[in-house]
Every structure is written in structure tokens, then in C-alpha cells.
C-alpha positions in Angstrom: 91.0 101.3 129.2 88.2 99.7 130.7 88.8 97.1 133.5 87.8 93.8 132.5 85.3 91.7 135.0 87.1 89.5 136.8 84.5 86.7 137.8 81.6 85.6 136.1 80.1 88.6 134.8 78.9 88.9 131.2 81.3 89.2 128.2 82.3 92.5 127.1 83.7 94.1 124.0 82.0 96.4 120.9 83.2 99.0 119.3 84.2 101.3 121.9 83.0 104.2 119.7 80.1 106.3 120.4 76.4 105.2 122.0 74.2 108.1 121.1 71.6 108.7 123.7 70.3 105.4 124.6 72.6 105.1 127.3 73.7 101.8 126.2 78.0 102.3 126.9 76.9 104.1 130.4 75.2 100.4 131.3 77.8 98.8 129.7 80.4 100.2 132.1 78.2 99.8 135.0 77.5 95.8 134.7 80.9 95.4 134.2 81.6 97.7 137.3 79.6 95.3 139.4 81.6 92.3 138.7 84.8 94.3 139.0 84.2 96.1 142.4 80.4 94.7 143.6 78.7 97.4 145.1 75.6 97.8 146.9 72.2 95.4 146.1 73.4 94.8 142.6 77.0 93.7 144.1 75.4 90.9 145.6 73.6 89.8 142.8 76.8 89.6 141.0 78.5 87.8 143.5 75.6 85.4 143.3 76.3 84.8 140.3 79.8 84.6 140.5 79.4 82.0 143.0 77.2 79.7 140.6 79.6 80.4 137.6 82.9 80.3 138.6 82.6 77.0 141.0 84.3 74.5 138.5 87.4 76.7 137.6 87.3 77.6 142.0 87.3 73.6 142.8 90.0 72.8 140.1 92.3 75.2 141.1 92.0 74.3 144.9 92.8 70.6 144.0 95.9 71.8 142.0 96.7 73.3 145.7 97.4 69.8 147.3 96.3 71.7 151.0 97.7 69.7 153.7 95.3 70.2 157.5 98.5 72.4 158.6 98.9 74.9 156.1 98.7 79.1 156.2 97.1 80.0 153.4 96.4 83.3 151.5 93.3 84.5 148.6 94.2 87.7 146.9 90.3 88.8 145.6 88.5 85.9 147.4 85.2 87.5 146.0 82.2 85.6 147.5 84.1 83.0 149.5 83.5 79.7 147.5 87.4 79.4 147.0 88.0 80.1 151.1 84.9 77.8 151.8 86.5 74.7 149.6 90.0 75.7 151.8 88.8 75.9 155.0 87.9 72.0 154.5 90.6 71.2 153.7 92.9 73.3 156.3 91.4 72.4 159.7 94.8 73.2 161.6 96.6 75.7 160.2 94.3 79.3 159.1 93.6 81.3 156.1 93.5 84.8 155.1 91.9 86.2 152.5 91.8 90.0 151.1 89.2 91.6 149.0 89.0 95.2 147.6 84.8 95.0 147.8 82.7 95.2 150.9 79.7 93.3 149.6 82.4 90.8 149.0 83.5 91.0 152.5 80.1 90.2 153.7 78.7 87.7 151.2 82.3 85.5 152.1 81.9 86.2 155.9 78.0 84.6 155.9 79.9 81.7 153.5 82.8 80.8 156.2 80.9 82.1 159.3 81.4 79.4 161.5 85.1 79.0 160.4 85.3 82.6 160.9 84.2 82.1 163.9 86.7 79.8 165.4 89.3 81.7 163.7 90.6 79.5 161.0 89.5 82.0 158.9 90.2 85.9 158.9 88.6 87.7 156.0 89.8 91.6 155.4 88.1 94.3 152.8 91.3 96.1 151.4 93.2 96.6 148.4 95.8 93.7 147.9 98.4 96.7 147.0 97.9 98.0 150.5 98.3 94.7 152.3 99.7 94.9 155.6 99.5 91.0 156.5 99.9 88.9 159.9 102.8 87.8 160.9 104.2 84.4 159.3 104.7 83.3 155.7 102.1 81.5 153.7 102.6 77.9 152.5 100.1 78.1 149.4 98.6 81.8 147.7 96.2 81.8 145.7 94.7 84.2 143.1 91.7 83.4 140.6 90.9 85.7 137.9 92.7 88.9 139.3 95.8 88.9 137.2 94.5 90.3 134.7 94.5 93.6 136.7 98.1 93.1 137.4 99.2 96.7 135.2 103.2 94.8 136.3 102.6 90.7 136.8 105.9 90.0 137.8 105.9 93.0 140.5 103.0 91.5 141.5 103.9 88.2 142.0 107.5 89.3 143.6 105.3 91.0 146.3 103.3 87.7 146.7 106.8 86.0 146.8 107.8 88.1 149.8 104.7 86.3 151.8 105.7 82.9 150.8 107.3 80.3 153.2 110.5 78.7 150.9 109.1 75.5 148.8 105.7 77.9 149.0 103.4 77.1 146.2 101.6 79.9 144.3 98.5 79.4 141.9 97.3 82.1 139.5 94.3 81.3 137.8 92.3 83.1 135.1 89.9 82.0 132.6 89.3 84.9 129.7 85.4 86.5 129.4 86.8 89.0 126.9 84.2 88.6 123.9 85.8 86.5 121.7 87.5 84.5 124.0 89.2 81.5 122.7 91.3 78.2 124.6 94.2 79.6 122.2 94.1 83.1 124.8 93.6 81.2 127.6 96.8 79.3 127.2 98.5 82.5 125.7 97.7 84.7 128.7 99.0 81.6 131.1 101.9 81.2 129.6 102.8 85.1 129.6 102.0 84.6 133.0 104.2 81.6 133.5 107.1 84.2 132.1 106.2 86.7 135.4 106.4 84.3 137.5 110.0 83.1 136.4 111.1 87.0 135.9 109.9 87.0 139.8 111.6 84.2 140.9 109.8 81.4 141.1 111.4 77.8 140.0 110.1 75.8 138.7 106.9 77.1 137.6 104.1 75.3 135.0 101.2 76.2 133.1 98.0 73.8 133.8 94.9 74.1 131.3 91.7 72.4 131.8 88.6 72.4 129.3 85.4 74.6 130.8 82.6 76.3 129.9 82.8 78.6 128.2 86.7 78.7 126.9 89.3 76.7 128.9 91.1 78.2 132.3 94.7 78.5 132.9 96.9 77.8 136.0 100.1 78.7 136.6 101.6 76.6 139.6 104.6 78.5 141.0 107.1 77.3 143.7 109.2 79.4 145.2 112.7 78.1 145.7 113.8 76.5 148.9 116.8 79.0 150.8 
């Protein structure tokens, strides 16, 4: 199956059957590549555009955050930083971390946060969030925007982001569908079989949150978990 883009990137979809010689699937799977796992010049092209896109459904889902000046706080695929940037104004005490499979990413988010990187309320890492080895100390809010749907097992996914979590921790999972086709009806019906993982992980109480965008509707589900 191919991977779908996760910020930003244009919608896919077609047949899936063959493309003759014109090369046409090949590029396909290449542009989508680029907004799954930037690489190179071209990654940071996408990550510009990522950056202009994706800022409305980024801003909302901070806000749904409620980030108190204290907090520790963790991005799983903070892509070109906007997300960490909006944080790190927000969190002038406490620190963030953020983890990103893409390099380009790394760098593009690293220019973006520099000076808070710099005074180390910020520590960005390039690795694959299923090979996190994190800093000591649980998180107060985590944060993932248009990742789940690489998440092959959600709930495993978010009981591993549960095991980071300070109790009365809140979790936010975004996505907003660029699936050709998309409609608000998927949006809601991806969040609410999201809202189902997070329950089957052991959150309580968890909610779905929809707002109205460009160009279908995003989903947030808001995810506490439970206080010992």
C-alpha cells in the first residue's frame, strides 16, 4: 500500500493500475514520498509548503492544548517546526521535545526555533518515533498532527505515548484527510475510530473535536490520561 502524505502535499488517488511509459505512477510515488519523508532540495520545498498549508489546522490544535508557561511537552513528526514554534510561546518555563523521522525536517524546525533551541527550551531530535529513547520525566501535553494515519496499530501507538504521559496528561491527535476524495464525513469517521484507540489504550475521558477548513474539516481527539 502506498503511504499517504501526511502534511500538505497534493492529493493522491487513481486507479492504481498500470502507467505505461510516461513515467506518470513513478512521479506519483515520488511527490508523495517528499511530503512523507522530505528529502534533499525537494524536501524542503515540501516542507515549505507544508508550513504555508497546514498553519490553520497547526494553530487550532495548539489552542485545544491549553499550554500553561510550565509544561513539558512532546511533537511526534514536528515536520517543519510551526507547531513547536507556536509552543515554545507559549511554554517559556518548562521545555519541549520534538522527534522527527526526516533530516530536512530536523533542519528546516531548528532555523524555525533557533533561538529557543538555543537556550534550551527546545531540543529537536531526527529519529523514528518507534525508536524513541526520551529524556527523563513525563510529558504534561503530546502532541501529534497528521501522523496517525501511519499508525499500522493506533491503540499500540497511543499506549506507548501513554507511557510518556505525566497522570491528568493531555494527548492531542490531529489529522485532516488529503486522500482524493476527501470528505468532513471521513474526517469525523477517522477521528472517531481514533477516539476508539485511544479508549482501548487507556485514556479517560477522551473527545473528538472537528473544526471546518480548507479543504475538508480536521479532526482532534483530546485524550486524558487518568490521574493514579
Amino acid at each position: 500500500m502506498q503511504p499517504k502524505p501526511r502534511d500538505g502535499s497534493p492529493p493522491t488517488g487513481g486507479s492504481g493500475g498500470s502507467h505505461g511509459n510516461n513515467g506518470s505512477g513513478w512521479f506519483r510515488r515520488w511527490v508523495v514520498g517528499q511530503f512523507t519523508r522530505p528529502r534533499g532540495l525537494w524536501g524542503h520545498v515540501a516542507g515549505w509548503i507544508m508550513a504555508r498549508r497546514n498553519r490553520e489546522r497547526i494553530e487550532w490544535t495548539v489552542e485545544l492544548l491549553h499550554l500553561q508557561p510550565h509544561h513539558t511537552v512532546l511533537e511526534v513528526g514536528f515536520g517543519p517546526g510551526v507547531a513547536i514554534e507556536a509552543m515554545a510561546q507559549r511554554v517559556t518555563a518548562g521545555r519541549i521535545v520534538g522527534v522527527d523521522h526526516s533530516a530536512v525536517m530536523l533542519r528546516q524546525a531548528k532555523r524555525r526555533n533557533a533561538r529557543a533551541v538555543r537556550e534550551g527550551r527546545v531540543r529537536l531530535v531526527n529519529q523514528d518515533a518507534r525508536d524513541l529513547q526520551m529524556p527523563k520525566g513525563p510529558f504534561d501535553r503530546v502532541v501529534a498532527i497528521n501522523v496517525a494515519q501511519f499508525w499500522e496499530l493506533p491503540a499500540a501507538e497511543m499506549r506507548k505515548l501513554r507511557s510518556l504521559m505525566a497522570p491528568g496528561g493531555l494527548l492531542a491527535v490531529t489529522l485532516q484527510p488529503r486522500d482524493r476524495g476527501a470528505t468532513d464525513d471521513m474526517a469525523r469517521e477517522k477521528g472517531q475510530a481514533l477516539v476508539q484507540a485511544a479508549e482501548q489504550a487507556g485514556f479517560a475521558p477522551v473527545r473528538l473535536e472537528m473544526r471546518s477548513m480548507k479543504p475538508v474539516a480536521a479532526a482532534c481527539v483530546l485524550a486524558t490520561n487518568p490521574e493514579m
